[in-house]
PyMOL Python script that loads the backbone (N, CA, C, O; Angstrom):
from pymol import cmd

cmd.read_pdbstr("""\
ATOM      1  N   UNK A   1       0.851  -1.165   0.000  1.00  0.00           N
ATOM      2  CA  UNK A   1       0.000   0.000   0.000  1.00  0.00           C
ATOM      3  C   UNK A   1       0.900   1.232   0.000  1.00  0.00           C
ATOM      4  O   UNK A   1       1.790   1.204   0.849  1.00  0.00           O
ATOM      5  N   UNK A   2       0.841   2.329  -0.803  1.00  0.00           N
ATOM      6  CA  UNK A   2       1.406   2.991  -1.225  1.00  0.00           C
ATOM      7  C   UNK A   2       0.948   4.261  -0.562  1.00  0.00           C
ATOM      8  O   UNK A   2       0.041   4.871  -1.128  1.00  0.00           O
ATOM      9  N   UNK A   3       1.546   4.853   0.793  1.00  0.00           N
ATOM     10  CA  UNK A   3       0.635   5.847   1.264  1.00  0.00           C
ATOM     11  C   UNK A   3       2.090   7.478   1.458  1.00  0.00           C
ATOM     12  O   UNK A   3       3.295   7.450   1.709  1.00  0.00           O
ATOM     13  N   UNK A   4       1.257   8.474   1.220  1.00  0.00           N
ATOM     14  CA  UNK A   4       2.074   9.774   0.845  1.00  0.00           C
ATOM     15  C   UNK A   4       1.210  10.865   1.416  1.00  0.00           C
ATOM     16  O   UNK A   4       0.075  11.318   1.269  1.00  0.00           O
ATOM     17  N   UNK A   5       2.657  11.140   2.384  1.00  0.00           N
ATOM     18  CA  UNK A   5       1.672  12.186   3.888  1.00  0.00           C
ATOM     19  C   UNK A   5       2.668  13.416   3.632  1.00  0.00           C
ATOM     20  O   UNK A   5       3.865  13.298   3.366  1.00  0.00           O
ATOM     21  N   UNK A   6       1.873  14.762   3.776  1.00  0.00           N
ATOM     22  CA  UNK A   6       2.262  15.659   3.796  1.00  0.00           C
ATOM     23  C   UNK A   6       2.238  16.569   4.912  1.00  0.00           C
ATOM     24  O   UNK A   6       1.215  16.986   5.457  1.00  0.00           O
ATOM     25  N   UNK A   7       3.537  16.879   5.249  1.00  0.00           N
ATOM     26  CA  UNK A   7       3.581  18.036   6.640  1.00  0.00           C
ATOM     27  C   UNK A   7       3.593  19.087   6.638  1.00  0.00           C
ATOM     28  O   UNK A   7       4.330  19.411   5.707  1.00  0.00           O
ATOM     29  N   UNK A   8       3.232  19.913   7.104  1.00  0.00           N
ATOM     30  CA  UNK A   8       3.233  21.179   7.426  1.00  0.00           C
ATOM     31  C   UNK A   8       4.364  21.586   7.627  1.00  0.00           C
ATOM     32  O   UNK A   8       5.147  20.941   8.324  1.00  0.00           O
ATOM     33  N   UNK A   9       4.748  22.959   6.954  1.00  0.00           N
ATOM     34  CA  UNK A   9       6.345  23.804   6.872  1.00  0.00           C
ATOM     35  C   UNK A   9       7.533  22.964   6.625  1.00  0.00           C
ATOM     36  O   UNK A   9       8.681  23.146   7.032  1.00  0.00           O
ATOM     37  N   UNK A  10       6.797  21.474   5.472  1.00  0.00           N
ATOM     38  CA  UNK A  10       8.196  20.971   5.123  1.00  0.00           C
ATOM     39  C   UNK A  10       8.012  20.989   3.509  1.00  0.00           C
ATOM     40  O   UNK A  10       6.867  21.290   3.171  1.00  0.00           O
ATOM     41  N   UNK A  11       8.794  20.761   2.589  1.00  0.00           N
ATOM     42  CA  UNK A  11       8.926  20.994   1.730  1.00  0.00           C
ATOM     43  C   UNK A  11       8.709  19.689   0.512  1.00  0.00           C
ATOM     44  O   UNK A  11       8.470  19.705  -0.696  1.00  0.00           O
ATOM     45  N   UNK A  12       8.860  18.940   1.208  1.00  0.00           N
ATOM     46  CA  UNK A  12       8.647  17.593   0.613  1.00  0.00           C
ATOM     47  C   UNK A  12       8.021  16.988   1.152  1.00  0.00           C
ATOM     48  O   UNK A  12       7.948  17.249   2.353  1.00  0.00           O
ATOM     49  N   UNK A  13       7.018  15.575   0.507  1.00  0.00           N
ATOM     50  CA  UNK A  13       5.974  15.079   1.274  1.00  0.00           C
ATOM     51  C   UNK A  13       6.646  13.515   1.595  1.00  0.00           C
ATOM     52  O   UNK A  13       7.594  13.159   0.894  1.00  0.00           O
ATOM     53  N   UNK A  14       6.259  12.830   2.400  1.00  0.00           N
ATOM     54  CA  UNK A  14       6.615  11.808   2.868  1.00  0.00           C
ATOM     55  C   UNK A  14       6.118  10.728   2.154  1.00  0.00           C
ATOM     56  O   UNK A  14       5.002  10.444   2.590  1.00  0.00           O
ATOM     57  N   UNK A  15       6.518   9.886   1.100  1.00  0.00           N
ATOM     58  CA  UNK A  15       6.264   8.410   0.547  1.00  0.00           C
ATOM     59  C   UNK A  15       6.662   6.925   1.275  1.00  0.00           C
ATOM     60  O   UNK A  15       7.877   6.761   1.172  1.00  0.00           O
ATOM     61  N   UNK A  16       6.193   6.121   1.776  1.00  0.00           N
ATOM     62  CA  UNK A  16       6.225   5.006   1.850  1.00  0.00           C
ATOM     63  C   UNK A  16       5.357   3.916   1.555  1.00  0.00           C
ATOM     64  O   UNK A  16       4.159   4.096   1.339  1.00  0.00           O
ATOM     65  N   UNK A  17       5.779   3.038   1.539  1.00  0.00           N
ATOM     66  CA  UNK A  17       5.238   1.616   0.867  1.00  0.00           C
ATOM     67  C   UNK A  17       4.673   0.291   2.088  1.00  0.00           C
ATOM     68  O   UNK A  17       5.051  -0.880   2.049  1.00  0.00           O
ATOM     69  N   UNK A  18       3.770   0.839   3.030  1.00  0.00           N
ATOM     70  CA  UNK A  18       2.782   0.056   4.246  1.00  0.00           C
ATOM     71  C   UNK A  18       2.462  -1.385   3.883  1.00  0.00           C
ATOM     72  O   UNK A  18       2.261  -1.626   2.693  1.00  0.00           O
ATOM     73  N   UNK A  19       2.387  -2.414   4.812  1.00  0.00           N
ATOM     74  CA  UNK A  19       1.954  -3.248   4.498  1.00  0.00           C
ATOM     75  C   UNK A  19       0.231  -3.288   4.926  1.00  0.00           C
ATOM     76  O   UNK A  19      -0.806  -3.713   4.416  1.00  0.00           O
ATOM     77  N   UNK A  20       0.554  -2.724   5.907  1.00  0.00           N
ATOM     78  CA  UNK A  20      -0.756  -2.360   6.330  1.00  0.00           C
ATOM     79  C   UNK A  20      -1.678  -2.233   5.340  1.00  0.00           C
ATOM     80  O   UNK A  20      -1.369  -1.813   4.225  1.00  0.00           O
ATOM     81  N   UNK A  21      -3.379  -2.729   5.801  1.00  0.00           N
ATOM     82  CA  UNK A  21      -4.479  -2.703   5.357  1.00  0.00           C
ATOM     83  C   UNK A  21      -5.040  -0.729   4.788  1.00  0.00           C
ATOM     84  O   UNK A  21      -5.108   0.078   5.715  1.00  0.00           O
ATOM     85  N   UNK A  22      -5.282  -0.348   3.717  1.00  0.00           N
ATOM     86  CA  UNK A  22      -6.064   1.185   3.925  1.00  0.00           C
ATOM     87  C   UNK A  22      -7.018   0.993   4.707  1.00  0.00           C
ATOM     88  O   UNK A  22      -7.657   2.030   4.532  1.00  0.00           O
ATOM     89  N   UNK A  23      -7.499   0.489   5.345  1.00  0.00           N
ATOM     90  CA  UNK A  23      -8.731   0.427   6.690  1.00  0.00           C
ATOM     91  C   UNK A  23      -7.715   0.779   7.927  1.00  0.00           C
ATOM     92  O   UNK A  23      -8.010   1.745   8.630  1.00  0.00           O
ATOM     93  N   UNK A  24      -6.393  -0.056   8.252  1.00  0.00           N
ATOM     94  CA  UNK A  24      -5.685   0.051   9.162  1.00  0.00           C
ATOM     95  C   UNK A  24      -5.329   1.532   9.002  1.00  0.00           C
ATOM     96  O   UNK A  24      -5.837   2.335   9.785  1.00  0.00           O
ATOM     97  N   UNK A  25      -4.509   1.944   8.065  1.00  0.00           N
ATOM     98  CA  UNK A  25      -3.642   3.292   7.494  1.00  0.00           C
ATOM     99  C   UNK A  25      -5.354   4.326   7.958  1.00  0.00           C
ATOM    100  O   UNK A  25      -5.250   5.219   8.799  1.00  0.00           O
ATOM    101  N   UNK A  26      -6.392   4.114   7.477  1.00  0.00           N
ATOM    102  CA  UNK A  26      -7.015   5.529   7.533  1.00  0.00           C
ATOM    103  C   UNK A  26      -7.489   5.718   9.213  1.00  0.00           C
ATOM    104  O   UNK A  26      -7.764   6.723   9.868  1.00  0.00           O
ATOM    105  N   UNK A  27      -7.443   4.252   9.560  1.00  0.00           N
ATOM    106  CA  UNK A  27      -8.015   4.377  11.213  1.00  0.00           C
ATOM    107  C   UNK A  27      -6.627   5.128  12.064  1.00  0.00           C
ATOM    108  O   UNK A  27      -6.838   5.900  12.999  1.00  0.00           O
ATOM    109  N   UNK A  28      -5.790   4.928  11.792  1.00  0.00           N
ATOM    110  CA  UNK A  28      -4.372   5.297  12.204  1.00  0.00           C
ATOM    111  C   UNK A  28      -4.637   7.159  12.315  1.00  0.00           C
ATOM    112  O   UNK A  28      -4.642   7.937  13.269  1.00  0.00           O
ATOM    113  N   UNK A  29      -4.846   7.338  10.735  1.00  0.00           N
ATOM    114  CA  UNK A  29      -5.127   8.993  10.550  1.00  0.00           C
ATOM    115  C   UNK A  29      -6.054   9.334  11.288  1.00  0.00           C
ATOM    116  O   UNK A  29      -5.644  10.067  12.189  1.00  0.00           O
ATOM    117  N   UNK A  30      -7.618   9.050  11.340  1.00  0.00           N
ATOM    118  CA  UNK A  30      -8.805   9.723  12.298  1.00  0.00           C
ATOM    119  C   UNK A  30      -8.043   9.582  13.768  1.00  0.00           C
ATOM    120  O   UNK A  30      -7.875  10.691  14.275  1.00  0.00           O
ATOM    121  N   UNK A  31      -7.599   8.607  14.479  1.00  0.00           N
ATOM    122  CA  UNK A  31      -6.968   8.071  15.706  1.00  0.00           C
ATOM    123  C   UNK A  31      -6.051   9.858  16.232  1.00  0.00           C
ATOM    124  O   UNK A  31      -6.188  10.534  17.251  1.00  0.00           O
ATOM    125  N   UNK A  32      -5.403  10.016  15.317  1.00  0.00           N
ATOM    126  CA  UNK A  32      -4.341  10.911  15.230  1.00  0.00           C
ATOM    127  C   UNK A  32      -4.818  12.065  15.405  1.00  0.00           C
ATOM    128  O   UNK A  32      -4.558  12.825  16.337  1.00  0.00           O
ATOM    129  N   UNK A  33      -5.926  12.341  14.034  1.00  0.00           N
ATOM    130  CA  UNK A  33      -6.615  13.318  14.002  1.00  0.00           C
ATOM    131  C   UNK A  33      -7.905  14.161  15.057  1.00  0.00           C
ATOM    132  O   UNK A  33      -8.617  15.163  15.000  1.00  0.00           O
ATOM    133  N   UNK A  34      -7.628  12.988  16.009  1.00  0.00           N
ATOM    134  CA  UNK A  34      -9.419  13.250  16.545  1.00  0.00           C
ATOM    135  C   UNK A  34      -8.776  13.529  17.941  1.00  0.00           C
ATOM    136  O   UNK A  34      -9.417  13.877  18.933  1.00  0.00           O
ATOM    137  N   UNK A  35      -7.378  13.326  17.887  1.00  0.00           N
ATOM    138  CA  UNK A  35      -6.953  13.452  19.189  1.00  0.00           C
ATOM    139  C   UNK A  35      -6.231  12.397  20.070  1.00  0.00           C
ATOM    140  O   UNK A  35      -5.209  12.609  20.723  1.00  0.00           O
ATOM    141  N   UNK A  36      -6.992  11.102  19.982  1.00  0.00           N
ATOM    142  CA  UNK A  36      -6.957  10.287  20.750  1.00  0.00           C
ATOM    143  C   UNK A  36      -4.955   9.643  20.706  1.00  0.00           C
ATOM    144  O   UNK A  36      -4.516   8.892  21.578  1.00  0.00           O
ATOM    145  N   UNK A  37      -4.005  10.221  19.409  1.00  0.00           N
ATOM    146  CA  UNK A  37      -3.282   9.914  19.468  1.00  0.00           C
ATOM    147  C   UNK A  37      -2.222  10.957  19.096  1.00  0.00           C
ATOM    148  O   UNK A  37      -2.510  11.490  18.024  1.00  0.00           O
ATOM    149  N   UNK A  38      -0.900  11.494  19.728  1.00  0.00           N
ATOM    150  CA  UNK A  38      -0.414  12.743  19.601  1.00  0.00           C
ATOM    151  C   UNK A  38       0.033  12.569  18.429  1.00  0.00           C
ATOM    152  O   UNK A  38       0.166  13.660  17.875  1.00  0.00           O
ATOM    153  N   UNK A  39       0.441  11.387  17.540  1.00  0.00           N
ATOM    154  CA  UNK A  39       1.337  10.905  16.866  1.00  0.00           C
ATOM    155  C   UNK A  39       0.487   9.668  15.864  1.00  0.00           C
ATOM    156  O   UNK A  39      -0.249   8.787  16.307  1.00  0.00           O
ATOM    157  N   UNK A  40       0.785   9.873  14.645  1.00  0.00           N
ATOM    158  CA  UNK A  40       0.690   9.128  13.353  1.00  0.00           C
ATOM    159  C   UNK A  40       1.945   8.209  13.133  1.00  0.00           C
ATOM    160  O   UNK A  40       3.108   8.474  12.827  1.00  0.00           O
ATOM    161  N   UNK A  41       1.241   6.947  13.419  1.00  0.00           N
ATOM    162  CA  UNK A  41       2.742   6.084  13.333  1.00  0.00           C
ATOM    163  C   UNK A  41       2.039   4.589  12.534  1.00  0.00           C
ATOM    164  O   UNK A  41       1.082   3.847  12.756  1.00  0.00           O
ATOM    165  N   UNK A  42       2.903   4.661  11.729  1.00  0.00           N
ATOM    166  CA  UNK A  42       3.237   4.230  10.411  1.00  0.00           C
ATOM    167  C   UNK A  42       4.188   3.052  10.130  1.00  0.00           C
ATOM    168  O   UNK A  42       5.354   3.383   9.912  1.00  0.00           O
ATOM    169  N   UNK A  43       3.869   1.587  10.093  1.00  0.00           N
ATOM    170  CA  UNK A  43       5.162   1.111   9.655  1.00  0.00           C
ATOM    171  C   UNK A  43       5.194   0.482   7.909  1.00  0.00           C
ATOM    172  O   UNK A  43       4.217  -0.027   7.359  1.00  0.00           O
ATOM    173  N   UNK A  44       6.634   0.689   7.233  1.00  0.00           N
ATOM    174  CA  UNK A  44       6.827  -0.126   6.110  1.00  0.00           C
ATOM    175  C   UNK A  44       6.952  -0.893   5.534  1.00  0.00           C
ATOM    176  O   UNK A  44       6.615  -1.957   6.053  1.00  0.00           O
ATOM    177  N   UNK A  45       7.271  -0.939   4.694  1.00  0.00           N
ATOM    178  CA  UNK A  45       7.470  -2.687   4.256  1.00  0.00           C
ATOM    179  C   UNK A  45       9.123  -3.680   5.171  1.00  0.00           C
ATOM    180  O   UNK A  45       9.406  -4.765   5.677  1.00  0.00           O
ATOM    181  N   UNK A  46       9.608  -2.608   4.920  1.00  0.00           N
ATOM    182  CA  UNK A  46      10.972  -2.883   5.527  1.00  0.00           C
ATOM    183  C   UNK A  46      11.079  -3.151   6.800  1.00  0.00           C
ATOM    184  O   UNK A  46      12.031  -3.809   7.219  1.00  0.00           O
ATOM    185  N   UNK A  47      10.009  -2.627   7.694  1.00  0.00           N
ATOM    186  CA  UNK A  47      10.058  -3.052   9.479  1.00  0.00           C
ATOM    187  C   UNK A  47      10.471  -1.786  10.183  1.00  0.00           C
ATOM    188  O   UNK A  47      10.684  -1.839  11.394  1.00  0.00           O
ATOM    189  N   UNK A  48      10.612  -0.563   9.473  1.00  0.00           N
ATOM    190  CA  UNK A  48      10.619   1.002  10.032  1.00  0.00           C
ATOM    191  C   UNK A  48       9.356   1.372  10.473  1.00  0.00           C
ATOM    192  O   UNK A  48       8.385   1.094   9.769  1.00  0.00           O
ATOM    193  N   UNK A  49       9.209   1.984  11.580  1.00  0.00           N
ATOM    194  CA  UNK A  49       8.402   2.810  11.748  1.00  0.00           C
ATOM    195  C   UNK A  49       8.251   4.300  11.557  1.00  0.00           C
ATOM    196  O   UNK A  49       9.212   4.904  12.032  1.00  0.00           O
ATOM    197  N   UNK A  50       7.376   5.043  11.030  1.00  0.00           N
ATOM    198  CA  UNK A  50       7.706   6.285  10.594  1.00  0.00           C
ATOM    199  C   UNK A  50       6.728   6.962  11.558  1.00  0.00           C
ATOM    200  O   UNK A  50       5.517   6.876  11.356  1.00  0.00           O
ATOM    201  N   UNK A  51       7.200   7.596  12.544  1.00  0.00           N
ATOM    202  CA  UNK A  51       6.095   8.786  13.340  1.00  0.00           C
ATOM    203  C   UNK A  51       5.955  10.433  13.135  1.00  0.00           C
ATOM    204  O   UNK A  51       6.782  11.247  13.546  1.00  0.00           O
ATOM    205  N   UNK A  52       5.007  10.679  12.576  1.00  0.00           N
ATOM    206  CA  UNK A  52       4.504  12.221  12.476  1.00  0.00           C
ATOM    207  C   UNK A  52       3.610  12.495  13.587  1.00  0.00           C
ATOM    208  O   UNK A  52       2.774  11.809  14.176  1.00  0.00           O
ATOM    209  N   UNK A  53       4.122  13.987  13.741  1.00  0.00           N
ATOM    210  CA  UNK A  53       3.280  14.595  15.142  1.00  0.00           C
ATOM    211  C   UNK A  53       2.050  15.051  14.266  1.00  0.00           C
ATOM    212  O   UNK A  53       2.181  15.481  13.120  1.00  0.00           O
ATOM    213  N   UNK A  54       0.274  14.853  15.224  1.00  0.00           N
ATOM    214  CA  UNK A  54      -0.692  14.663  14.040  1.00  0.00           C
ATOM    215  C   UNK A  54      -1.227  15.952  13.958  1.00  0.00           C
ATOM    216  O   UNK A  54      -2.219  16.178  13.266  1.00  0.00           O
ATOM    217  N   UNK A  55      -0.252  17.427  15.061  1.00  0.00           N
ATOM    218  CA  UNK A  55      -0.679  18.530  14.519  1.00  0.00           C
ATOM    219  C   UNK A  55       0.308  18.934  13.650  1.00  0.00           C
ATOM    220  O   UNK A  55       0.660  20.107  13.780  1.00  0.00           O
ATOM    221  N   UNK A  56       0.951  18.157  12.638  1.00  0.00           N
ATOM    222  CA  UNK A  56       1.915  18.579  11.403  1.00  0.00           C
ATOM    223  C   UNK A  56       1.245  17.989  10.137  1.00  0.00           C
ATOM    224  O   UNK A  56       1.565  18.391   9.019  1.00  0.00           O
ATOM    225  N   UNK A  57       0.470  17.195  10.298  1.00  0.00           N
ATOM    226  CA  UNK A  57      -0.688  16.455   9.216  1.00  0.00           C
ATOM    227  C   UNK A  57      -0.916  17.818   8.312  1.00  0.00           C
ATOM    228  O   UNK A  57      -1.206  18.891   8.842  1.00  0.00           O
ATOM    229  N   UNK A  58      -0.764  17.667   7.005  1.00  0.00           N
ATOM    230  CA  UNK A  58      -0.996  18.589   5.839  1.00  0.00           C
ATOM    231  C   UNK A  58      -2.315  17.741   4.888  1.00  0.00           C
ATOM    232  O   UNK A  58      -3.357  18.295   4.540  1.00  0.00           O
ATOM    233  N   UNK A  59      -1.979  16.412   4.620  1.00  0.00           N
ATOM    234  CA  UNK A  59      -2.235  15.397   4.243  1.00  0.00           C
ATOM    235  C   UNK A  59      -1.841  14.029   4.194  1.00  0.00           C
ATOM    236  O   UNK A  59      -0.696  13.584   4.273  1.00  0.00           O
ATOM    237  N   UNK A  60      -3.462  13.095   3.982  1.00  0.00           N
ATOM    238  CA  UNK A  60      -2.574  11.862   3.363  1.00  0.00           C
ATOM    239  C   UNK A  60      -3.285  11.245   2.300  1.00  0.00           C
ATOM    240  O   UNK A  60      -4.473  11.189   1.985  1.00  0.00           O
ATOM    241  N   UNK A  61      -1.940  10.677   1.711  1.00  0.00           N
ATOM    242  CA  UNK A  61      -3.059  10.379   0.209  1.00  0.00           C
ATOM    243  C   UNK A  61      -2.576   8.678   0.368  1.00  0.00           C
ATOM    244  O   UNK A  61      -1.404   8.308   0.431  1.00  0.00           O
ATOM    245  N   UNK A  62      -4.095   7.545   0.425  1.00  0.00           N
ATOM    246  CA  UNK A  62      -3.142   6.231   0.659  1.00  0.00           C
ATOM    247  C   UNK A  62      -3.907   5.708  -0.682  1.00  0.00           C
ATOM    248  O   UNK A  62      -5.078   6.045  -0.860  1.00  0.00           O
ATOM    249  N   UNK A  63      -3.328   5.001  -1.485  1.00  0.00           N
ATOM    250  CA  UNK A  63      -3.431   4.169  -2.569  1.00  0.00           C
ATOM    251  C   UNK A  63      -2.465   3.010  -2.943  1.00  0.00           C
ATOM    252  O   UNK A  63      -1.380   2.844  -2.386  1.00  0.00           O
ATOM    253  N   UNK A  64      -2.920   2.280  -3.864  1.00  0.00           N
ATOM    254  CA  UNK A  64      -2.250   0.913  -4.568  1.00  0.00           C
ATOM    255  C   UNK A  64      -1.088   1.870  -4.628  1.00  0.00           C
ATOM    256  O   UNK A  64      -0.930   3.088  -4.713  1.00  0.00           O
ATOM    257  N   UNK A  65      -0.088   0.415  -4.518  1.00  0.00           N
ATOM    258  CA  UNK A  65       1.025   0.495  -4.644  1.00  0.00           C
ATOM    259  C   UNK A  65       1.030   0.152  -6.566  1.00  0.00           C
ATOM    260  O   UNK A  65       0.208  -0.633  -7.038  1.00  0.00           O
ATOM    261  N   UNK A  66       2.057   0.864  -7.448  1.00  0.00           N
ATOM    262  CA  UNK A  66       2.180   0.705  -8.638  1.00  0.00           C
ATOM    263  C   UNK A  66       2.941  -0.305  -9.203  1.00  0.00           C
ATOM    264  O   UNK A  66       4.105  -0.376  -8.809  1.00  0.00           O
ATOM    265  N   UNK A  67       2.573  -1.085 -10.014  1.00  0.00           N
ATOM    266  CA  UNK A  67       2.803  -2.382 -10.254  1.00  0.00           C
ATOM    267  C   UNK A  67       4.626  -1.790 -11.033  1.00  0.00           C
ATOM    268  O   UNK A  67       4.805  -0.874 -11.835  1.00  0.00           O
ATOM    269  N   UNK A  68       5.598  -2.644 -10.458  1.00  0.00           N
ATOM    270  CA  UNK A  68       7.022  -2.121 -11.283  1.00  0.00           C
ATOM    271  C   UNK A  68       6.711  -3.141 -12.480  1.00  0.00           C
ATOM    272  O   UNK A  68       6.239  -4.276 -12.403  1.00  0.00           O
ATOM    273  N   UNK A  69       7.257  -2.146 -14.027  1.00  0.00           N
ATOM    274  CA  UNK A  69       7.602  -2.975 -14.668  1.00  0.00           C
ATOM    275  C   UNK A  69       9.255  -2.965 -15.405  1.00  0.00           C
ATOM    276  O   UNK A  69       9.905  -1.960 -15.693  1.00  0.00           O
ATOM    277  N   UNK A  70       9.699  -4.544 -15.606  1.00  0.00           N
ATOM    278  CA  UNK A  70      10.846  -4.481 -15.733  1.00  0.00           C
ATOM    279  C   UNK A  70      10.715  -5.129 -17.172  1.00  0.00           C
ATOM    280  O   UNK A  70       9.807  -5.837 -17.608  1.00  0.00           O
ATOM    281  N   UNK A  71      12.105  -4.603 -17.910  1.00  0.00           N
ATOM    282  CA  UNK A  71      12.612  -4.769 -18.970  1.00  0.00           C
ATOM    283  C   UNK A  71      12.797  -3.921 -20.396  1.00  0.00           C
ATOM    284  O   UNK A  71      13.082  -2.726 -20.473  1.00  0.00           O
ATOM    285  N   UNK A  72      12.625  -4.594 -21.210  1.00  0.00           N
ATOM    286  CA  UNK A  72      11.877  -3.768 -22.693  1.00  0.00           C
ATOM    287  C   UNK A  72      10.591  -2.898 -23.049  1.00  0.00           C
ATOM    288  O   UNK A  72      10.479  -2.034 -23.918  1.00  0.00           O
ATOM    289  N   UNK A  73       9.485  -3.451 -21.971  1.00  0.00           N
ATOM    290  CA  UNK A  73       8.435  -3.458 -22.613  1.00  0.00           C
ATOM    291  C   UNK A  73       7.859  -2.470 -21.531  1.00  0.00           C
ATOM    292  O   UNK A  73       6.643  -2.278 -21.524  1.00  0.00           O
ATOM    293  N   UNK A  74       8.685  -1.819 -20.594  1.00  0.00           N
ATOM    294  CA  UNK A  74       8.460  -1.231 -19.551  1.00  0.00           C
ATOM    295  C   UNK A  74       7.709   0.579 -19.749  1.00  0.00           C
ATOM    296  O   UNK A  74       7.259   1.273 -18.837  1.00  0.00           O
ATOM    297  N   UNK A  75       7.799   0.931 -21.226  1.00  0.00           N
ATOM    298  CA  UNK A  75       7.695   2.103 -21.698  1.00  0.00           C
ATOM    299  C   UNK A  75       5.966   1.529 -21.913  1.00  0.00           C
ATOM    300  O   UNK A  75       5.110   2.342 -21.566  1.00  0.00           O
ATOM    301  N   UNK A  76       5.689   0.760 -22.228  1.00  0.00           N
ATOM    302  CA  UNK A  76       4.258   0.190 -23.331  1.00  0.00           C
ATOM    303  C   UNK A  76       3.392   0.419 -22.475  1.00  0.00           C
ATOM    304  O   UNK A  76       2.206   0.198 -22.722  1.00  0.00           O
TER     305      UNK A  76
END
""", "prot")
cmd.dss("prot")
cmd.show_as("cartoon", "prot")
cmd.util.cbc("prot")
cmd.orient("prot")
């Protein structure tokens, strides 16, 4: 799952690649958002956890991850 959060007074937005469910990822955001949690925490595919403070939340955008394609035919 392919989710991309944006912070407040930074310049670049944050991309990672969740294994997590988008049901898990958006309950995470309201959790954050509503108060109940100071902090948006996030882990990747890799076993990192990524924590944003949830009054720096700009956005989040969570979607499919994009299928890689390899080789020749990768332009088509």
């Amino acid at each position: 799952m392919e989710v991309k959060i944006g912070v407040q007074h930074a310049p670049r937005e944050i991309s990672i690649e969740s294994a997590q469910s988008a049901a898990e990822v958006e309950k995470a955001v309201a959790d954050a958002l509503s108060g109940a949690s100071k902090l948006l925490s996030l882990d990747d595919e890799h076993g990192r956890k990524v924590l944003i403070p949830a009054d720096r939340l700009a956005y989040v955008e969570i979607g499919e991850p994009a299928t890689r394609r390899v080789g020749f035919g990768a332009s088509l």
